[in-house]
py3Dmol code that shows the C-alpha trace and the ligand (Angstrom):
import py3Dmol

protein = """\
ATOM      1  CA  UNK A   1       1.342 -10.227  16.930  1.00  0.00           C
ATOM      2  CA  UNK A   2      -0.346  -7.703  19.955  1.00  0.00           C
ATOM      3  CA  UNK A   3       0.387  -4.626  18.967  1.00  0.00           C
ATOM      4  CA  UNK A   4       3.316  -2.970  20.851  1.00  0.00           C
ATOM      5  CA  UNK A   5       2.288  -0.412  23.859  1.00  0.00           C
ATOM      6  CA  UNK A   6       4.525   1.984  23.954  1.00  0.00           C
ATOM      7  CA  UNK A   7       4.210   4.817  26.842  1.00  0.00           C
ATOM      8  CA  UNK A   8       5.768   7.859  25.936  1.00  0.00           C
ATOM      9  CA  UNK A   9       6.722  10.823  29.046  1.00  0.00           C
ATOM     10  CA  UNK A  10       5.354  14.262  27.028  1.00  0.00           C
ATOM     11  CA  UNK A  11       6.085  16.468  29.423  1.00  0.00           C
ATOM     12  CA  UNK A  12       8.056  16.851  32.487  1.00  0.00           C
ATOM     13  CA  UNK A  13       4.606  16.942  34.493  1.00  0.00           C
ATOM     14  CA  UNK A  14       3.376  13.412  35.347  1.00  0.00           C
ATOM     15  CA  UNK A  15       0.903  13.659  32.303  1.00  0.00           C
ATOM     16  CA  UNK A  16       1.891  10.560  30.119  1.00  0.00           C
ATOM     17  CA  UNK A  17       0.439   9.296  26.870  1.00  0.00           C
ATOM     18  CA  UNK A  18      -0.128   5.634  25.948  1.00  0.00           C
ATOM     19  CA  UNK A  19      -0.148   4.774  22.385  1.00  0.00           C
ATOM     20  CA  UNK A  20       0.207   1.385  20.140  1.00  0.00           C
ATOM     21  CA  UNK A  21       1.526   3.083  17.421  1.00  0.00           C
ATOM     22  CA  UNK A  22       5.299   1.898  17.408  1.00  0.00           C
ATOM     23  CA  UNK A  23       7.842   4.924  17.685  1.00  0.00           C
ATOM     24  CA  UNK A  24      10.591   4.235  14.771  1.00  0.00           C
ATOM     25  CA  UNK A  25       8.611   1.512  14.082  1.00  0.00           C
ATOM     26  CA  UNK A  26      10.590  -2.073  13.522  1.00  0.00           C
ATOM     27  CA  UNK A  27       9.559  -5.366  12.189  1.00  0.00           C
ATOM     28  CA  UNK A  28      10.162  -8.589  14.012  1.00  0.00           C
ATOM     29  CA  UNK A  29      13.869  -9.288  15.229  1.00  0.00           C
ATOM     30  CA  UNK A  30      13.478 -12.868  13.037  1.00  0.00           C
ATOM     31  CA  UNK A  31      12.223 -11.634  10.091  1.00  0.00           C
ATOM     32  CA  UNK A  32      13.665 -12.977   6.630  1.00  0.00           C
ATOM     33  CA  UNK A  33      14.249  -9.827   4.537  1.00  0.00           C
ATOM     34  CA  UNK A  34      14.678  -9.646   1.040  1.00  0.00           C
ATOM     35  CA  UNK A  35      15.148  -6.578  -0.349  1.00  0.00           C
ATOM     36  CA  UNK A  36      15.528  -7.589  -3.923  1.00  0.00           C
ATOM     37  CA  UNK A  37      16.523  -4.669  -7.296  1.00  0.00           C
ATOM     38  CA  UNK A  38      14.326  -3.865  -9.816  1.00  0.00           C
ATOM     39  CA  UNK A  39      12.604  -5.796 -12.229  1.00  0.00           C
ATOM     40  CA  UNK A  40      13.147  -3.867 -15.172  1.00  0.00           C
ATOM     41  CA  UNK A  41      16.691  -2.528 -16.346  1.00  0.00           C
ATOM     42  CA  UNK A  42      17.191   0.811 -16.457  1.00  0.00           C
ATOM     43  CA  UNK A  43      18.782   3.866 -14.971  1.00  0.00           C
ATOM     44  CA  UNK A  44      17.770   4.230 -11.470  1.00  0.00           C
ATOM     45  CA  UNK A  45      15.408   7.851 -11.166  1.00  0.00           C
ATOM     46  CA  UNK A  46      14.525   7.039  -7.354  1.00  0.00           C
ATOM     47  CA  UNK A  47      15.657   4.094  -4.366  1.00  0.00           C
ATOM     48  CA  UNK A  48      13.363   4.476  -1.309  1.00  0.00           C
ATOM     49  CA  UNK A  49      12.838   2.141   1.748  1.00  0.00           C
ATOM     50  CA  UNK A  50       9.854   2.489   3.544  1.00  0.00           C
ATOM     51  CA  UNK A  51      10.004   1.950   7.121  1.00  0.00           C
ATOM     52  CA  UNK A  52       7.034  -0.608   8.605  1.00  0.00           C
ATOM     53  CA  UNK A  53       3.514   1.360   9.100  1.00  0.00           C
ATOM     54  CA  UNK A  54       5.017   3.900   7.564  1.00  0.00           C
ATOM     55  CA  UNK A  55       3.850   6.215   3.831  1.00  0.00           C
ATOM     56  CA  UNK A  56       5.335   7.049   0.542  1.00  0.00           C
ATOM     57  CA  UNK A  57       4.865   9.248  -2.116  1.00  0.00           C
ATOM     58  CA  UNK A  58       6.784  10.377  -5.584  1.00  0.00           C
ATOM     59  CA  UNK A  59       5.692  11.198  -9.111  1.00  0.00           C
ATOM     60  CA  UNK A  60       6.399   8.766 -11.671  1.00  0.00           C
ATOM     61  CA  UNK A  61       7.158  10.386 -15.633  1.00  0.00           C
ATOM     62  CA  UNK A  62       5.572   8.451 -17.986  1.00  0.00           C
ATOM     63  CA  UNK A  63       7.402   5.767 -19.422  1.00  0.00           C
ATOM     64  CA  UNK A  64       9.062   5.252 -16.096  1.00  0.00           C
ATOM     65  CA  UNK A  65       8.641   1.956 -14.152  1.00  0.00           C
ATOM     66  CA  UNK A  66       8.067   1.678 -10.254  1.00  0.00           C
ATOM     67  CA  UNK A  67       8.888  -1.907  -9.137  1.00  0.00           C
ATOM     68  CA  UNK A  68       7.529  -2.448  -5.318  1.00  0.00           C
ATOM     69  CA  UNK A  69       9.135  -5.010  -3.447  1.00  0.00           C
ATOM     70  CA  UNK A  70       7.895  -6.815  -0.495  1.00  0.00           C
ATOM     71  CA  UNK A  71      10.809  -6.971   0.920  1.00  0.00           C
ATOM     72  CA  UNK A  72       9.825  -8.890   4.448  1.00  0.00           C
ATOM     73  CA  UNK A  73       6.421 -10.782   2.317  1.00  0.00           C
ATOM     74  CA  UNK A  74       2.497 -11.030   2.731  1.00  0.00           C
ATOM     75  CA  UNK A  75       3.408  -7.192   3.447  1.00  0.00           C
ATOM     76  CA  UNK A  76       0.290  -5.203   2.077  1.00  0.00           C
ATOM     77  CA  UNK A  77       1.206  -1.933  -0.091  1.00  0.00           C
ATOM     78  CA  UNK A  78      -2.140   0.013  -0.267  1.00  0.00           C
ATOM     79  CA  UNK A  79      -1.893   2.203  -2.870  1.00  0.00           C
ATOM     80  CA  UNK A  80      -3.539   5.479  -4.861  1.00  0.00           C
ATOM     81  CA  UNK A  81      -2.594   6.778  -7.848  1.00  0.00           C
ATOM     82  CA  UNK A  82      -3.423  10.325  -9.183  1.00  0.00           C
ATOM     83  CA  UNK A  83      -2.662  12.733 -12.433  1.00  0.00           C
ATOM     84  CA  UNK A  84       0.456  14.334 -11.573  1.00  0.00           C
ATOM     85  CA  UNK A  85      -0.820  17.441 -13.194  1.00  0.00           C
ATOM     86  CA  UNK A  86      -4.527  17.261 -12.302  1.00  0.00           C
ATOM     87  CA  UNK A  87      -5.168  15.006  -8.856  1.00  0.00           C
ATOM     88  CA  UNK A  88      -9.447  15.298  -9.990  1.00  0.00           C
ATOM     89  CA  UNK A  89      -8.430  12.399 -12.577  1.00  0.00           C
ATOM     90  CA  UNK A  90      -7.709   9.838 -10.026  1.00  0.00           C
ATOM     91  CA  UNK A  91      -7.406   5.761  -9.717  1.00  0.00           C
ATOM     92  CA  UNK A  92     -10.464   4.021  -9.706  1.00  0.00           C
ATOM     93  CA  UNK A  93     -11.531   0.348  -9.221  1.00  0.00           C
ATOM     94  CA  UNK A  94     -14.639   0.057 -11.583  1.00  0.00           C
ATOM     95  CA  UNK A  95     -13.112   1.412 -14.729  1.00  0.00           C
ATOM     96  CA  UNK A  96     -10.003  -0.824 -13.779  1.00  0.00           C
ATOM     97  CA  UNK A  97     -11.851  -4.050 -13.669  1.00  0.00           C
ATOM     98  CA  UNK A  98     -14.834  -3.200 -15.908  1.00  0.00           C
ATOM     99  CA  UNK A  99     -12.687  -2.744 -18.691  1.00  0.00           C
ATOM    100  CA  UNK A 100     -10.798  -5.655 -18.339  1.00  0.00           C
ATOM    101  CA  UNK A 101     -13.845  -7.956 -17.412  1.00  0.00           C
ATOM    102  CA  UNK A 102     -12.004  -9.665 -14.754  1.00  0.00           C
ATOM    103  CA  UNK A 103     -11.644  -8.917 -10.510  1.00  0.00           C
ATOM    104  CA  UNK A 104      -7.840  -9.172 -10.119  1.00  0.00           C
ATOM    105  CA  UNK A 105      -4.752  -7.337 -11.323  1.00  0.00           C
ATOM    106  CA  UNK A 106      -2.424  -9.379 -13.066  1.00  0.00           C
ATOM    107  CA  UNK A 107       0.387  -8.700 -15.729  1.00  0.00           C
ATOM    108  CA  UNK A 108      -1.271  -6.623 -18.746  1.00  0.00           C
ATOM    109  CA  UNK A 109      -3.966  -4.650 -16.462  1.00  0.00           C
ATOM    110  CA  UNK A 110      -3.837  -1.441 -17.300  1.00  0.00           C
ATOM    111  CA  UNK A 111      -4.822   0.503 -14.221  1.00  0.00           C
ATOM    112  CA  UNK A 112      -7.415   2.996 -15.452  1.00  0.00           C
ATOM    113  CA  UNK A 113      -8.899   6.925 -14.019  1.00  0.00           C
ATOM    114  CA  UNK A 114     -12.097   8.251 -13.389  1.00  0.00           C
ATOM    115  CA  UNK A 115     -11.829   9.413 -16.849  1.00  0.00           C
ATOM    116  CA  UNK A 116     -11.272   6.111 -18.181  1.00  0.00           C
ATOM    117  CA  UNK A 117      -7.969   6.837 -18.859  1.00  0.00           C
ATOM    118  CA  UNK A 118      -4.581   4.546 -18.867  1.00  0.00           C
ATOM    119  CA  UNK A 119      -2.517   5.667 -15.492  1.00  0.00           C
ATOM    120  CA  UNK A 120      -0.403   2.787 -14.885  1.00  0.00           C
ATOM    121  CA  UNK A 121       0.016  -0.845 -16.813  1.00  0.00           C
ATOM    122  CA  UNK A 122       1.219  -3.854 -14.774  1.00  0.00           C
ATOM    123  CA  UNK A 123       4.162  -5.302 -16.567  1.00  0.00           C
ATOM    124  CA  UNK A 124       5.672  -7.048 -14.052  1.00  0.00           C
ATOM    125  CA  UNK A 125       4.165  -9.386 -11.026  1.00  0.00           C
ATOM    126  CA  UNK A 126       5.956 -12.473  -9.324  1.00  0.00           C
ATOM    127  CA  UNK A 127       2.617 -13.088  -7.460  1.00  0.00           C
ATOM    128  CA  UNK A 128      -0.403 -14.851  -8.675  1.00  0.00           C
ATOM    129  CA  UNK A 129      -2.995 -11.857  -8.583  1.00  0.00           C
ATOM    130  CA  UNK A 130      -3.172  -8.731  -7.037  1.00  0.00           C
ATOM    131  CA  UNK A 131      -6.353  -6.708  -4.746  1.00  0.00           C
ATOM    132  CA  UNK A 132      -7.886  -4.188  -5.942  1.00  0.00           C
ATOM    133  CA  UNK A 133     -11.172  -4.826  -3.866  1.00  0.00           C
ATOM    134  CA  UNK A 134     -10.370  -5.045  -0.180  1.00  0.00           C
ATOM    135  CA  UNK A 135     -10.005  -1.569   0.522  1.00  0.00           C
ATOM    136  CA  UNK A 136      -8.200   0.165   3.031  1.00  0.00           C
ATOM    137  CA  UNK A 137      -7.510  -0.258   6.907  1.00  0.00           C
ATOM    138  CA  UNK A 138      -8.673   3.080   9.319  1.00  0.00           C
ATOM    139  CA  UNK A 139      -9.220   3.505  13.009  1.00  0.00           C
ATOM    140  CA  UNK A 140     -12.537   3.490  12.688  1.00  0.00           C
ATOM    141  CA  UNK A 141     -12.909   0.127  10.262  1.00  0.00           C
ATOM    142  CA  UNK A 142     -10.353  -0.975  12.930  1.00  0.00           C
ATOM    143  CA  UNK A 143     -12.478   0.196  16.332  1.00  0.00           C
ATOM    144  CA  UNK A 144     -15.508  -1.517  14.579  1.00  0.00           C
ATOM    145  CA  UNK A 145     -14.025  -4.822  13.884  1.00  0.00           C
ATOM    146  CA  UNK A 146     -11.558  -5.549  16.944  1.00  0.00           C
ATOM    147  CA  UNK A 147     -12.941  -3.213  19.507  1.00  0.00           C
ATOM    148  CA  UNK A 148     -11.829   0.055  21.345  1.00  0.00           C
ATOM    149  CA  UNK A 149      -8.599  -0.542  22.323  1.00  0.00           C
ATOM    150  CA  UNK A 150      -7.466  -0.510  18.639  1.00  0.00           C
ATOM    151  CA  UNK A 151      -8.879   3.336  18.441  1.00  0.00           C
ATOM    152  CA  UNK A 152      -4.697   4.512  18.406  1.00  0.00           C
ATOM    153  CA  UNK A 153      -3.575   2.107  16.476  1.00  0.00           C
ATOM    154  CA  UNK A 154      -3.203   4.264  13.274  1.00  0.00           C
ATOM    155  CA  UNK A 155      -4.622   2.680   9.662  1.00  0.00           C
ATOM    156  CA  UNK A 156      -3.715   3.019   5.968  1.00  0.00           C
ATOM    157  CA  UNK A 157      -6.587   5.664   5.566  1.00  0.00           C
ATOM    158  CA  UNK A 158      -4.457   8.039   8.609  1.00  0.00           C
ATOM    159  CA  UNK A 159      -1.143   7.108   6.286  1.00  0.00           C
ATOM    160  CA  UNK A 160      -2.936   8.147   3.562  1.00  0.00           C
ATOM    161  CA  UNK A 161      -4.337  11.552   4.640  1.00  0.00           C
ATOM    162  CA  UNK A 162      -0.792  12.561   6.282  1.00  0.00           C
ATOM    163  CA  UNK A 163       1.150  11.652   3.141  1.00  0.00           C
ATOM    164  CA  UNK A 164      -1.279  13.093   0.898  1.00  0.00           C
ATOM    165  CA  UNK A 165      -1.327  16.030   2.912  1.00  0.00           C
ATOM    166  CA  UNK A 166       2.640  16.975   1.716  1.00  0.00           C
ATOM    167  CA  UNK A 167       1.055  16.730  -1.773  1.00  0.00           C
ATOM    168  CA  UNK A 168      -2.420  19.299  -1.667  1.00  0.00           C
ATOM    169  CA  UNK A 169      -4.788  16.195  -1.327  1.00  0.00           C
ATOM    170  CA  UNK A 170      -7.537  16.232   1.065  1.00  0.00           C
ATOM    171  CA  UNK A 171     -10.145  14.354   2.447  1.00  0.00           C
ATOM    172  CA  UNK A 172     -12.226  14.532  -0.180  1.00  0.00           C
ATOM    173  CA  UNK A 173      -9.043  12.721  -2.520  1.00  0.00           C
ATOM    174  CA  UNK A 174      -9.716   9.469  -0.868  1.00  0.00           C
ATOM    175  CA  UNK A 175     -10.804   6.575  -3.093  1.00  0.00           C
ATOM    176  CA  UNK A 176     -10.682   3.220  -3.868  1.00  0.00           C
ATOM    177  CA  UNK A 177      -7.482   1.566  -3.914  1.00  0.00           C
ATOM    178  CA  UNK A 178      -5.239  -0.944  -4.753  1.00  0.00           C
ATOM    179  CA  UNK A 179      -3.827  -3.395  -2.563  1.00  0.00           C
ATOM    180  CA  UNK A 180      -0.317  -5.088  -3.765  1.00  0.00           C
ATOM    181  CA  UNK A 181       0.942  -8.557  -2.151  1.00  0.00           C
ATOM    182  CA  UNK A 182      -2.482  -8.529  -0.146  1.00  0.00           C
ATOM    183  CA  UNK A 183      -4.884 -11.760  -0.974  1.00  0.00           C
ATOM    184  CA  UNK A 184      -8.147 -11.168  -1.058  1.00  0.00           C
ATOM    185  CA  UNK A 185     -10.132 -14.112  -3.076  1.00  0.00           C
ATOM    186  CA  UNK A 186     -13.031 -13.964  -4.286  1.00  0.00           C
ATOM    187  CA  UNK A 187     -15.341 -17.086  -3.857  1.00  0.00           C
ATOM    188  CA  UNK A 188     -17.446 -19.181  -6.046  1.00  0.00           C
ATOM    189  CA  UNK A 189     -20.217 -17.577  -4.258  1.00  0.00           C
ATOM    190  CA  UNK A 190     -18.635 -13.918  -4.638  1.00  0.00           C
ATOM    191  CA  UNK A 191     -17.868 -13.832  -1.158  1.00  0.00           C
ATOM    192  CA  UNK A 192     -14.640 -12.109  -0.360  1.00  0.00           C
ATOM    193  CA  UNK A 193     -12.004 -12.829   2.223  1.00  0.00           C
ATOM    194  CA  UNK A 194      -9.032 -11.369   3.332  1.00  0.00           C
ATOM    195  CA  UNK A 195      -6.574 -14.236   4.089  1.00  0.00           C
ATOM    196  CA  UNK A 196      -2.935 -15.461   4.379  1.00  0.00           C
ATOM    197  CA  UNK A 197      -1.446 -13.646   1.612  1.00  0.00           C
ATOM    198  CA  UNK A 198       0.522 -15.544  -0.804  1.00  0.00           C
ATOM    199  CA  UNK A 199       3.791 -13.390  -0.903  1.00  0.00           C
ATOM    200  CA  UNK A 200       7.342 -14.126  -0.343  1.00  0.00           C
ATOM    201  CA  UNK A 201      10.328 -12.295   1.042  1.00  0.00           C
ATOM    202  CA  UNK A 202      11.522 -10.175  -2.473  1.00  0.00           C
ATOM    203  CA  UNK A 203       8.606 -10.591  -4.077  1.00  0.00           C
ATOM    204  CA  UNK A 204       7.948  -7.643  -6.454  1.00  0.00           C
ATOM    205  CA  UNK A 205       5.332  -6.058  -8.884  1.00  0.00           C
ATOM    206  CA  UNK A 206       6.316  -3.547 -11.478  1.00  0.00           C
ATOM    207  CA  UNK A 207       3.968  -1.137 -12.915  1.00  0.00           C
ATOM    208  CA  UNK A 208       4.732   1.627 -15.985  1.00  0.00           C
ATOM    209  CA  UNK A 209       3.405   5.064 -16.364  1.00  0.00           C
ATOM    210  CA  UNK A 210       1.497   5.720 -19.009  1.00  0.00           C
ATOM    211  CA  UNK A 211       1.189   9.658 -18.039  1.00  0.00           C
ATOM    212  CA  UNK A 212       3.077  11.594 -15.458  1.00  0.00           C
ATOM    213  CA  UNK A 213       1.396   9.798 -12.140  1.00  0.00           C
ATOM    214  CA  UNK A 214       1.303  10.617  -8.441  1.00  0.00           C
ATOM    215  CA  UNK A 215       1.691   7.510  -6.213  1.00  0.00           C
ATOM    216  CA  UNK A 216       0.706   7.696  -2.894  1.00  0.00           C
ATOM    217  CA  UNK A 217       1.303   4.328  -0.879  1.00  0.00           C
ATOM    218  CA  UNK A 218       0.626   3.450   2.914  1.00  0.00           C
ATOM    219  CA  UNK A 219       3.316   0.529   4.164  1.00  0.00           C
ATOM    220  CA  UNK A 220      -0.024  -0.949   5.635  1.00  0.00           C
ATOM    221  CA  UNK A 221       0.155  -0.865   9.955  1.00  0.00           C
ATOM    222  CA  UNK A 222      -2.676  -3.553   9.923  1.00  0.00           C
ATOM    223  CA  UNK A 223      -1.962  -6.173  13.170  1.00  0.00           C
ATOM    224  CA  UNK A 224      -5.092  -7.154  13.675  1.00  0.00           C
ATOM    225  CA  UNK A 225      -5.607  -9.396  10.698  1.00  0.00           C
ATOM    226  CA  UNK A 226      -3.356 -12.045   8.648  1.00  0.00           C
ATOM    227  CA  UNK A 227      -3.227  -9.290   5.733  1.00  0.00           C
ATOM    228  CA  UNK A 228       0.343  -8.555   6.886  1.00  0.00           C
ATOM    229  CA  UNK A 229       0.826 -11.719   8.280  1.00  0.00           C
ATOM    230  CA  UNK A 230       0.458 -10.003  11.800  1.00  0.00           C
ATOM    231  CA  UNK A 231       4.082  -8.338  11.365  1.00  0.00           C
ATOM    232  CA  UNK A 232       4.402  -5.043   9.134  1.00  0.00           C
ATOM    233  CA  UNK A 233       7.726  -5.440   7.309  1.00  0.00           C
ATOM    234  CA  UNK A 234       9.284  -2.797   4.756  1.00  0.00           C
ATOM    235  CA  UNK A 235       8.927  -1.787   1.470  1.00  0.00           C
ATOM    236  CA  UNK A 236      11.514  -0.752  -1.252  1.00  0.00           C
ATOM    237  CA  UNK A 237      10.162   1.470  -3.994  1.00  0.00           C
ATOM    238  CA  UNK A 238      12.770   1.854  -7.027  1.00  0.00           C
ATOM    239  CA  UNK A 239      11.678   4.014 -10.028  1.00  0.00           C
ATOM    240  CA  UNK A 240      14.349   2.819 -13.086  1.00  0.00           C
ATOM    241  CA  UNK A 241      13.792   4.865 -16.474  1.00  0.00           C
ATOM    242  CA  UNK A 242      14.087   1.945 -19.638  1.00  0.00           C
TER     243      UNK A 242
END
"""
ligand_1 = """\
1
ZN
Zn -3.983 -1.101 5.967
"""
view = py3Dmol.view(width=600, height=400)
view.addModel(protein, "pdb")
view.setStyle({"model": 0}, {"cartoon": {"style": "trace"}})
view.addModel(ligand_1, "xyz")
view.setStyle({"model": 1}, {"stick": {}})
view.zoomTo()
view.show()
């Protein structure tokens, strides 16, 4: 899908600015949306919706379970995890997949810090792997791939900054992160590629915190490749407490 132009009147001069970020942003009029409950029983702690292109942010206790559902499908959730109590100890990709000697996140991977440390544990997925590899989405990865009229089209990395922002992280806070319902397979010959995703309408991944955790997710704004199947849909983030 072309990203909508949207030209918004700023002032009541004739200065006017043109921007492809969507205002209220919407999904497609004919998407299927499923915006299915959690996987886990429990009492409910938190019910969010997260509009298309839009961020997210809460602290999960430990022992609580955040199930993610991608609600419209193929609907990438890039996502960061942090200490709730100390944001240096952080998510990170090597310890996650070194220790479990495998390059996907499945059921059973615990989702490891800096420190080595558990974070999160996967204990729920109703797809067949999850990214960790693929990275994240800016304006500049954007400008550099499909050219310089994508420079306002805001990316994961801007979503990421903003929300992170309302929680003291900086700049220097970005890392590595994880990328659920995206596909990104990894080839015989290691090659990567990031292609149709394999996700369904109410498809959902639930992950447990082993420690109090801050998660920081960006309802990826990607249009420019199949990651979102060219249509950013919403997420629903529900936190139940066993
Ligand atoms: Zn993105």
């Amino acid at each position: 899908m072309t990203p909508t132009t949207q030209t918004t009147q700023t002032t009541q001069t004739t200065q006017m600015v043109t921007s492809s970020v969507p205002v209220g942003a919407t999904c497609s009029p004919d998407s299927t949306l499923d915006w299915s409950g959690p996987m886990l029983a429990g009492a409910i702690v938190l019910d969010d919706r997260v509009a298309p292109c839009a961020s997210w942010s809460a602290v999960v206790r430990a022992g609580d379970v955040l199930t993610i559902v991608d609600v419209g499908g193929n609907q990438s959730a890039d996502c960061l995890i942090y200490h709730a109590h100390d944001t240096r100890e952080r998510y990170s990709v090597p310890d996650t997949l070194a220790w479990q000697g495998n390059a996907y996140v499945r059921t059973g991977t615990v989702l490891r810090s800096n420190l080595g440390g558990p974070l999160m544990t996967v204990v729920g997925n109703e797809i067949d792997r999850q990214d960790t590899i693929g990275g994240a989405c800016s304006k500049e990865s954007n400008t550099l791939r499909y050219g310089h009229h994508v420079m306002f089209h805001h990316g994961c990395r801007e979503n990421f900054l903003s929300e992170g922002a309302r929680r003291g992280l900086g700049v220097r806070d970005l890392v590595s992160n994880l990328n659920w319902f995206m596909n990104v397979p990894v080839e015989d010959d290691g090659a990567l590629g990031i292609v149709d995703g394999m996700s369904a309408p109410g498809r959902r991944v639930a992950v447990r915190a082993e420690t109090d955790v801050l998660v920081v997710v960006s309802n990826c704004p990607q249009m420019n490749n199949p990651c979102n199947d060219f249509n950013p849909t919403p997420l629903r983030m529900i936190v139940v407490s066993p």
